[in-house]
C-alpha positions as CSV (number, residue, x, y, z in Angstrom):
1,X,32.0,-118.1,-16.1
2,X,28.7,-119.6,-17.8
3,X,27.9,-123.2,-16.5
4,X,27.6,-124.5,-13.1
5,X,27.4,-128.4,-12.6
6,X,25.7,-130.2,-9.9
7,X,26.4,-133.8,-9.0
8,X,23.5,-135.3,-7.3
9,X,19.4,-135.2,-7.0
10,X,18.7,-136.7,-3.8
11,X,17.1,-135.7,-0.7
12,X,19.2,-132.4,0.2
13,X,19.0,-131.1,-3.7
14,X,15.7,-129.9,-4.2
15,X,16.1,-126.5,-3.3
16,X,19.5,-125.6,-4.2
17,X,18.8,-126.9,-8.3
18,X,15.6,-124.3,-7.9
19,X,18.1,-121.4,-6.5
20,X,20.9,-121.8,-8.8
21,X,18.2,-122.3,-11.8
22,X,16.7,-119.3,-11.4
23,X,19.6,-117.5,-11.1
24,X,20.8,-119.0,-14.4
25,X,17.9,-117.7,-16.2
26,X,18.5,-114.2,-15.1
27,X,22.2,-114.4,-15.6
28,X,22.3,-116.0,-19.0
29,X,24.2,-119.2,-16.8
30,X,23.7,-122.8,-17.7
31,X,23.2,-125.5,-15.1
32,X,23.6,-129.1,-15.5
33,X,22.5,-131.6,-13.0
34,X,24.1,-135.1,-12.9
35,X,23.2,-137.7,-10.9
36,X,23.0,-142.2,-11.7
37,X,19.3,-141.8,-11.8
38,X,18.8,-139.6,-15.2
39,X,14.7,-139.4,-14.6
40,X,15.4,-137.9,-10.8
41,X,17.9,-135.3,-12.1
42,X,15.5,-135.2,-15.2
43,X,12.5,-134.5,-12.4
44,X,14.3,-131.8,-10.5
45,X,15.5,-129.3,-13.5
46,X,11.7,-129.9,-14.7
47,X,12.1,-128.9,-17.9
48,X,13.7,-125.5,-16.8
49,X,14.7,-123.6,-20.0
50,X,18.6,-123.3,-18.2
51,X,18.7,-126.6,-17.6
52,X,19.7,-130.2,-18.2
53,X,19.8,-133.6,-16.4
54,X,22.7,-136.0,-17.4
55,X,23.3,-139.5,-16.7
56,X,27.0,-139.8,-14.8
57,X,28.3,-142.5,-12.9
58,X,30.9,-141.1,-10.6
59,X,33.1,-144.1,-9.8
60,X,33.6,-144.0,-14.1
61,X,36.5,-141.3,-14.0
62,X,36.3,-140.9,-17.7
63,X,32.6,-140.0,-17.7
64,X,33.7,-138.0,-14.6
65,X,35.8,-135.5,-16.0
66,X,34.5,-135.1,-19.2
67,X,31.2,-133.9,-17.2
68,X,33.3,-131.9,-15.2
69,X,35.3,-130.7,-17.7
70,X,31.8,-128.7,-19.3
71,X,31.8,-126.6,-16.2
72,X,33.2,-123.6,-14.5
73,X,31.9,-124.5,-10.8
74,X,31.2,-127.8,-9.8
75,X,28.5,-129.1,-6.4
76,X,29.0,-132.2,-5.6
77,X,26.4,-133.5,-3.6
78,X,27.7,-137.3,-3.1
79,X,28.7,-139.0,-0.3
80,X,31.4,-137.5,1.3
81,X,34.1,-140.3,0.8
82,X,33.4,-139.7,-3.4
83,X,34.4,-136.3,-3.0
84,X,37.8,-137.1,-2.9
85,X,37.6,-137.9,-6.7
86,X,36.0,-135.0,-8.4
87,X,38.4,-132.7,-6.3
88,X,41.3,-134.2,-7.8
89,X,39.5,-133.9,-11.3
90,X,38.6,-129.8,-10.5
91,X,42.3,-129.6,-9.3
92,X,43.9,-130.8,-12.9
93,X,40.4,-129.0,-15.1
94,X,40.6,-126.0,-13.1
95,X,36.9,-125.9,-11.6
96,X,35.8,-124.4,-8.7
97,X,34.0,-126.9,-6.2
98,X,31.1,-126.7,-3.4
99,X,30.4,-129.3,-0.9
100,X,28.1,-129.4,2.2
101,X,30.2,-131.9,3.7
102,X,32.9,-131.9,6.4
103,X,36.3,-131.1,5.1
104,X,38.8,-134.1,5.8
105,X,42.4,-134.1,6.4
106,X,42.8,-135.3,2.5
107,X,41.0,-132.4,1.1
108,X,42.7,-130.2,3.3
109,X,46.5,-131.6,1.7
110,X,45.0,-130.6,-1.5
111,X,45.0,-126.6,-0.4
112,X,48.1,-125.2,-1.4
113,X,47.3,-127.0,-5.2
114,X,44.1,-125.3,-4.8
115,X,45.1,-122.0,-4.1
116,X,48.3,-122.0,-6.7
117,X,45.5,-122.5,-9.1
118,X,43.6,-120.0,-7.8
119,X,40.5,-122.3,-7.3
120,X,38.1,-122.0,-4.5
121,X,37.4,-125.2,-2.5
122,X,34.7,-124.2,-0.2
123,X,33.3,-127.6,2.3
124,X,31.2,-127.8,5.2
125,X,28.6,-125.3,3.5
126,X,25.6,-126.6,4.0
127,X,23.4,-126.6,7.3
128,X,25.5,-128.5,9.3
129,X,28.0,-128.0,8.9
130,X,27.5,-124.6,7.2
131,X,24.8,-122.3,8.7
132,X,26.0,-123.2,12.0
133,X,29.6,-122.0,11.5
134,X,28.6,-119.2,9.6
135,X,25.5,-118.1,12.3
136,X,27.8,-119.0,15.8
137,X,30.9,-117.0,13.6
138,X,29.2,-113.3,13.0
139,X,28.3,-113.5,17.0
140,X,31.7,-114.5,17.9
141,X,33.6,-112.1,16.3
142,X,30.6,-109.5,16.8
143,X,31.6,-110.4,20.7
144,X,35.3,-109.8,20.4
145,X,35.0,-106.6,18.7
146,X,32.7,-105.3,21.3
147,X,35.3,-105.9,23.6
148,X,33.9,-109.3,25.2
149,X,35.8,-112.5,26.1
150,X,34.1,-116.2,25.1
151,X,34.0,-118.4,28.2
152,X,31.3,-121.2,26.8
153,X,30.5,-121.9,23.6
154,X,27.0,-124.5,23.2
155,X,25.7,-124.7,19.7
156,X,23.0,-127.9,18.8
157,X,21.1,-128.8,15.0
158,X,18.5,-131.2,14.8
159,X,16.6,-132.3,11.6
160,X,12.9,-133.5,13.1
161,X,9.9,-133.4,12.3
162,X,7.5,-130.3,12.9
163,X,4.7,-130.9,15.4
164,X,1.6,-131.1,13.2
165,X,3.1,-134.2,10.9
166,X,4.8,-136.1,14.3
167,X,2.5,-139.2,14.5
168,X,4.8,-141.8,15.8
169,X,6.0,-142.6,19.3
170,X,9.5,-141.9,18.3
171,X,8.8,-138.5,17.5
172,X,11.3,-138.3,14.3
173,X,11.2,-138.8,10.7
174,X,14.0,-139.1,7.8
175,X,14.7,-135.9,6.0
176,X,18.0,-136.7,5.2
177,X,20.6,-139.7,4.5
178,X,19.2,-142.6,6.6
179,X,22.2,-144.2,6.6
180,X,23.9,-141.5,8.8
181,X,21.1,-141.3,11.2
182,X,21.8,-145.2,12.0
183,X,25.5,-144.6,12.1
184,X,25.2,-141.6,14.4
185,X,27.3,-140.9,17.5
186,X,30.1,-144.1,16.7
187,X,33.2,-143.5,17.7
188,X,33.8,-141.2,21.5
189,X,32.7,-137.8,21.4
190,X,34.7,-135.1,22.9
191,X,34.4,-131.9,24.2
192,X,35.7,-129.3,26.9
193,X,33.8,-128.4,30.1
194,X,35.4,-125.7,33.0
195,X,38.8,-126.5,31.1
196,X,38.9,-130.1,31.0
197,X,38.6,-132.9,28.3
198,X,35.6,-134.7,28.3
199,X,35.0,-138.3,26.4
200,X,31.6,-140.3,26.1
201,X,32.1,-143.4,24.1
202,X,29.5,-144.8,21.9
203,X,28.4,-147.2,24.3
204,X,27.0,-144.0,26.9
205,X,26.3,-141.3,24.1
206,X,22.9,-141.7,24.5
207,X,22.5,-141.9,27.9
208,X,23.9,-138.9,28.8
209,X,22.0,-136.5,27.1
210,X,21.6,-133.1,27.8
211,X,18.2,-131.2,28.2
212,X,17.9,-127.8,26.3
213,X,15.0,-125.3,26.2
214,X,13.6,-123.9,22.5
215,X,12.0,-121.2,22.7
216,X,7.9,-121.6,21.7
217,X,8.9,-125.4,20.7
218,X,9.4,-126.8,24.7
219,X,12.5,-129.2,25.6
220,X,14.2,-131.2,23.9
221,X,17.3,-133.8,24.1
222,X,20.9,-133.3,22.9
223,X,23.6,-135.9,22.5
224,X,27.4,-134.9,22.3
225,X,29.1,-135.1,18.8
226,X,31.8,-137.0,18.1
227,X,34.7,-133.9,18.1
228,X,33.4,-130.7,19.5
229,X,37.1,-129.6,19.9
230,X,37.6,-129.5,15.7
231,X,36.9,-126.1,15.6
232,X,38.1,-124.6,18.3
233,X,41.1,-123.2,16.5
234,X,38.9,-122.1,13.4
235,X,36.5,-120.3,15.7
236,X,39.2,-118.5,17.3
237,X,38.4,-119.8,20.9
238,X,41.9,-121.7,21.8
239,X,41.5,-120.3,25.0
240,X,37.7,-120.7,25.9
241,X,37.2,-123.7,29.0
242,X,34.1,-124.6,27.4
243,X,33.1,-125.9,24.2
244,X,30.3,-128.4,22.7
245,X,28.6,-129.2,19.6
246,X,26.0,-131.6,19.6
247,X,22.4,-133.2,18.1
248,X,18.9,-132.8,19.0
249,X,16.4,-134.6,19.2
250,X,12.4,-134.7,20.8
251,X,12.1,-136.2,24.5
252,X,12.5,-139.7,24.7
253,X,14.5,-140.4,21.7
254,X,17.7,-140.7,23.4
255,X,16.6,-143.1,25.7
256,X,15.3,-145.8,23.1
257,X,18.0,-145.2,20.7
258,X,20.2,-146.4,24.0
259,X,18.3,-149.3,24.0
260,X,19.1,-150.0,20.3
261,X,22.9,-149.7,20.5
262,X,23.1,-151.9,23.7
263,X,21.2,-154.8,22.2
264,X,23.7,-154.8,19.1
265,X,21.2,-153.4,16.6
266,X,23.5,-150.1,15.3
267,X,26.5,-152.3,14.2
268,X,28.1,-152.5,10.5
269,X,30.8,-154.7,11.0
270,X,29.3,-158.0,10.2
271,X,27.1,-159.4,8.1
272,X,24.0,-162.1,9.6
273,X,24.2,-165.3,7.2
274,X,20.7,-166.2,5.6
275,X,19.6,-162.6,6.9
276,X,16.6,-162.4,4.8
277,X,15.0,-166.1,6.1
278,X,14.5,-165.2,9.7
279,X,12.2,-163.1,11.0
280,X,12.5,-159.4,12.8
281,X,11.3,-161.5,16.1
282,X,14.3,-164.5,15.7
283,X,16.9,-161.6,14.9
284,X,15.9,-160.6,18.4
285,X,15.9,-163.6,20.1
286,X,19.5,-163.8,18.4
287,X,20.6,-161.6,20.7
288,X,19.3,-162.9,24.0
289,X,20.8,-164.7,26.8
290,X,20.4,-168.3,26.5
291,X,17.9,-170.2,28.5
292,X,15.8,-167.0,29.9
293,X,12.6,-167.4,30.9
294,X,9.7,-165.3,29.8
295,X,9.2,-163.7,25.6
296,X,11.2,-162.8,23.6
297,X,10.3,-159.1,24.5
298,X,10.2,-159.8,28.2
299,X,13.9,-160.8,27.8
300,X,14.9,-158.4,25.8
301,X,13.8,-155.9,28.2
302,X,15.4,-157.3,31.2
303,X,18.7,-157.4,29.3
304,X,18.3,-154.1,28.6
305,X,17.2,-152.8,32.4
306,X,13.9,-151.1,31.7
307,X,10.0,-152.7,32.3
308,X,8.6,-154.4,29.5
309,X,5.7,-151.6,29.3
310,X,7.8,-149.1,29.5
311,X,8.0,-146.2,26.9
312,X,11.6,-147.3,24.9
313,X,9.9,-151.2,24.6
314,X,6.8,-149.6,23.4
315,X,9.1,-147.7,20.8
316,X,11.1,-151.0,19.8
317,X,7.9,-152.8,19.5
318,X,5.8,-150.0,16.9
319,X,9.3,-150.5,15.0
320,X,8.2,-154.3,14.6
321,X,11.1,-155.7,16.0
322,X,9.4,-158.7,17.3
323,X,7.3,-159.8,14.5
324,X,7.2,-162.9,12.9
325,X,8.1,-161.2,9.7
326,X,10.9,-162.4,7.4
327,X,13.6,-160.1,7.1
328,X,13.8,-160.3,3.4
329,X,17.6,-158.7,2.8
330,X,20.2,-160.8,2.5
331,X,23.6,-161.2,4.4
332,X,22.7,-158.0,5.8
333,X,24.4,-156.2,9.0
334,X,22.1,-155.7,11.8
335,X,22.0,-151.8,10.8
336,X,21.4,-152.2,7.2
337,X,18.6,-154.3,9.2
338,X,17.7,-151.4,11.3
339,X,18.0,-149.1,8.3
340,X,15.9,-150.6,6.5
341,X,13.5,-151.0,9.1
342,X,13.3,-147.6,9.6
343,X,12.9,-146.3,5.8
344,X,9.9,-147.5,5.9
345,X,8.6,-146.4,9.4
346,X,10.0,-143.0,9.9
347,X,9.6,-142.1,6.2
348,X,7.8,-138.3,5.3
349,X,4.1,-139.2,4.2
350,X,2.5,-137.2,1.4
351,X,2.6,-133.4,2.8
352,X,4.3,-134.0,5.8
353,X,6.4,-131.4,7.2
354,X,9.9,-131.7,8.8
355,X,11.8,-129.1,11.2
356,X,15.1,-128.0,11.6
357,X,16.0,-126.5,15.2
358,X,19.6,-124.8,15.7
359,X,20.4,-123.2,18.5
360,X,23.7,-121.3,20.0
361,X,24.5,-120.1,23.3
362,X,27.5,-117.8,24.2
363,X,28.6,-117.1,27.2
364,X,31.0,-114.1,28.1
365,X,32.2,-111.7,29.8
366,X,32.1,-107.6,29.3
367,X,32.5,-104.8,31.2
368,X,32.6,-106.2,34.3
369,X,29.0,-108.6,33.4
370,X,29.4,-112.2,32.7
371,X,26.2,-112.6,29.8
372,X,24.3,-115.2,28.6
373,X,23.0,-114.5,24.2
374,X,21.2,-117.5,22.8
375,X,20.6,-117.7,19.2
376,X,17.6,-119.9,17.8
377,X,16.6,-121.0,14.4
378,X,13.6,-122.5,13.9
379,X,12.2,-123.5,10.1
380,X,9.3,-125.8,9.2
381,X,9.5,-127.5,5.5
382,X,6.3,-126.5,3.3
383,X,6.1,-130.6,2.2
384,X,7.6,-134.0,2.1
385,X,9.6,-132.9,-0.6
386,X,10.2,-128.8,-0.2
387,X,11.6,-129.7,3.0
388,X,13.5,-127.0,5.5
389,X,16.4,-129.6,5.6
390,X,16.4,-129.0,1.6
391,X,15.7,-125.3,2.1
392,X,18.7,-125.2,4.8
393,X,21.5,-127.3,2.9
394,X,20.9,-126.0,-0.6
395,X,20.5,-122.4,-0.2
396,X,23.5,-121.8,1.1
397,X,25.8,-123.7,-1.4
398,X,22.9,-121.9,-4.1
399,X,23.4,-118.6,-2.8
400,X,27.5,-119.2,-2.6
401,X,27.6,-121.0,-6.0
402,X,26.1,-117.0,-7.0
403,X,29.0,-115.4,-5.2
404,X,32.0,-117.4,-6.8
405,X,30.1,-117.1,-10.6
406,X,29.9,-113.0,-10.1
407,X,33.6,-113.1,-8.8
408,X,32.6,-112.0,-5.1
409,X,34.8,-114.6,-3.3
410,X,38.6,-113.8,-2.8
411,X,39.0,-116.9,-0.8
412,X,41.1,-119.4,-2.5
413,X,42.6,-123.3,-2.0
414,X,40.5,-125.6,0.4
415,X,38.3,-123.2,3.1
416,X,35.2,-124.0,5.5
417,X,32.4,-120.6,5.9
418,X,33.7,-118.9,8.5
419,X,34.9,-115.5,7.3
420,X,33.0,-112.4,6.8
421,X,33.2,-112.0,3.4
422,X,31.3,-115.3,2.8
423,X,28.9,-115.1,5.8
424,X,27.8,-111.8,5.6
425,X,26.4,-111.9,2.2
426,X,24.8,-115.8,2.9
427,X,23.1,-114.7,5.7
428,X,21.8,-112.1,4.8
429,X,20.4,-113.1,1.7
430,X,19.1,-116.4,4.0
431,X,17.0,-113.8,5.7
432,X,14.9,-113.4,2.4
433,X,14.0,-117.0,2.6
434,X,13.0,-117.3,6.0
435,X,16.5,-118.3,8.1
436,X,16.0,-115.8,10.9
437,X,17.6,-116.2,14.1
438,X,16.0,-115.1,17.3
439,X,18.2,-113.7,19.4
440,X,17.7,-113.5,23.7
441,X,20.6,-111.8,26.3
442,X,20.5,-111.9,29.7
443,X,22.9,-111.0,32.2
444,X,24.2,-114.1,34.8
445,X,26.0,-112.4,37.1
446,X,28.5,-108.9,37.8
């Protein structure tokens, strides 16, 4: 195997394209980045003697496949409802593929294919999903084989921003795909607690938050995601009576994001006619009862239930929600509103730093002791643009990409990270950049 291709340049790609093109250049490998915007992929190979950045369109299924068709492993970096498409192309080429996305149903029916093909289909292998499954995985088993038995299982990611570059009130900045960040949390999360089921739709996620303690960092927030129970069977926990995956976030977040979803401003399913001639402050009023008294603001935060100087209106208002400013997007949702509100106001400034906080609790029991370990990652970016979010979803795809092109993996058809033979080797070489987790156990009870 001589060429690896990689199908987008955006935010996450930064330092996966520097991995796998220096390990090119030692291994006599060729790496070709693709991506719609020739001049970004052309930016992030930077002239790199392995290299080459290619104009591809992705919805073009000719252009597609003959792209594909040049290499031996493909990373596709693209939304994850495109990956659907250059799967079905590495299925008939024969090409390996590498996603940091979660693995659907779909790519799962396309297994068995994989696998008589002898391919390797490796999803969800990026931060997370990826170093979480692969980190919360060697404890687990690490547990059993010690003789312990799993009765709570906590793990919670957050992409923020590191202390010295936080200078708004909301205490967060974009480091990855905006668009998910707005779309957060829909649907009703689920998860198990003393042995029951546990739902919070949508319209309560972010009110009922959780508070969690990093160590050296202080406490932060934690909302439920949407199916905690996915991976109870991977794990190997069918039995435990607790179980919950979930996002951080800094203090107060939660509480002013609440605010956003109850007035209306999160939802995609319709767009506003003549969007881009009314102002941020008439959107608002939009959305008001009738024939209140008072401001705009004044109402808005009565329909909402907090006081108008309280901290979530002083967090709507910095967001110039009630300005007289035109919209200017056209037939827009009121989240595509709210997105692009946001692009603008949580955005990474020049040399700006962003932070990634994962953390794992186990509880269990051995030898007569029911024991607390909790697992914490902490990594700050080194700049708007050598983010830890970067650092965290490309090195792991970079650092497997190595493993499949030296013939390491045995793994075939469509697999997530979570056996040893893949996790030992990524995290240990993750070490070497940094991804340490710091590890505390305590004894509860006996």
């Amino acid at each position: 195997m001589k060429s690896i291709l990689i199908i987008g340049a955006g935010r996450s790609s930064t330092a996966l394209i520097n991995y796998v093109l220096n390990k090119a250049q030692e291994r006599g490998w060729y790496v070709i980045v693709a991506d719609a915007d020739p001049g970004l992929a052309d930016k992030k190979v930077n002239g790199h003697p392995n290299g080459r950045a290619v104009w591809l369109d992705v919805t073009k299924s000719n252009d597609r496949k003959e792209t594909i068709g040049r290499a031996d492993v493909v990373v596709s970096l693209l939304p994850a409802h495109l990956h659907l498409e250059v799967a079905h192309d590495c299925i008939k080429l024969k090409k390996h593929l590498i996603t940091a996305s979660y693995v659907s149903q779909e790519m799962y029916r396309m297994g068995d294919e994989a696998r008589n093909r002898e391919l390797i289909f490796m999803g969800e292998m990026g931060l997370d999903p990826g170093i979480d499954h692969m980190s919360a995985m060697q404890r687990i088993h690490q547990i059993k084989a010690d003789g312990g038995k799993l009765i709570s299982f906590v793990s919670n990611t957050g992409g923020l921003v590191a202390p010295e570059s936080d200078t708004n009130p909301w205490h967060y900045k974009f480091s990855w795909n905006p668009r998910n960040v707005v779309l957060a949390g829909q649907g009703t999360a689920q998860y198990l607690e003393n042995g029951k089921l546990k739902f919070i739709p949508y319209n309560r996620l972010f009110k009922e938050y959780r508070t969690l303690e990093i160590p050296g960092m202080g406490e932060y927030e934690a909302y439920a995601n949407r199916d905690s129970l996915l991976y109870r069977e991977v794990y190997g926990l069918d039995e435990i009576p607790n179980i919950l995956r979930g996002t951080i976030r800094a203090r107060g977040f939660c509480d002013a994001w609440h605010a956003l979803v109850r007035i209306g401003l999160t939802d995609a399913s319709f767009p506003i006619l003549d969007s881009g001639n009314i102002t941020y402050h008439e959107f608002m009023e939009a959305y008001v009862p009738p024939n209140g008294s008072g401001s705009v603001k004044e109402r808005v935060a009565r329909m909402i239930d907090v006081d108008v100087d309280s901290d979530v209106m002083k967090k709507l208002e910095w967001l110039g929600l009630f300005r007289k400013k035109k919209i200017k997007l056209s037939n827009a949702s009121p989240a595509l509103i709210l997105e692009n509100l946001l692009l603008d106001k949580w955005k990474l400034s020049t040399g700006d730093k962003d932070m990634i906080v994962m953390q794992h609790q186990f509880e269990y029991e051995m030898k007569g002791e029911h024991k607390q370990l909790t697992s914490t990652l902490v990594m700050k970016g080194e700049d708007d643009v050598n983010t830890a979010m970067s650092k965290l979803v490309g090195l792991p795809m970079g650092i497997f990409v190595r493993l499949v092109m030296e013939g390491k993996i045995n793994s075939k058809g469509v697999n997530i990270p979570v056996m040893p033979e893949v996790y030992n080797p990524v995290l240990t070489e993750l070490k070497e950049y940094g991804v340490d987790f710091k590890e505390e156990e305590k004894v509860i009870s006996v």
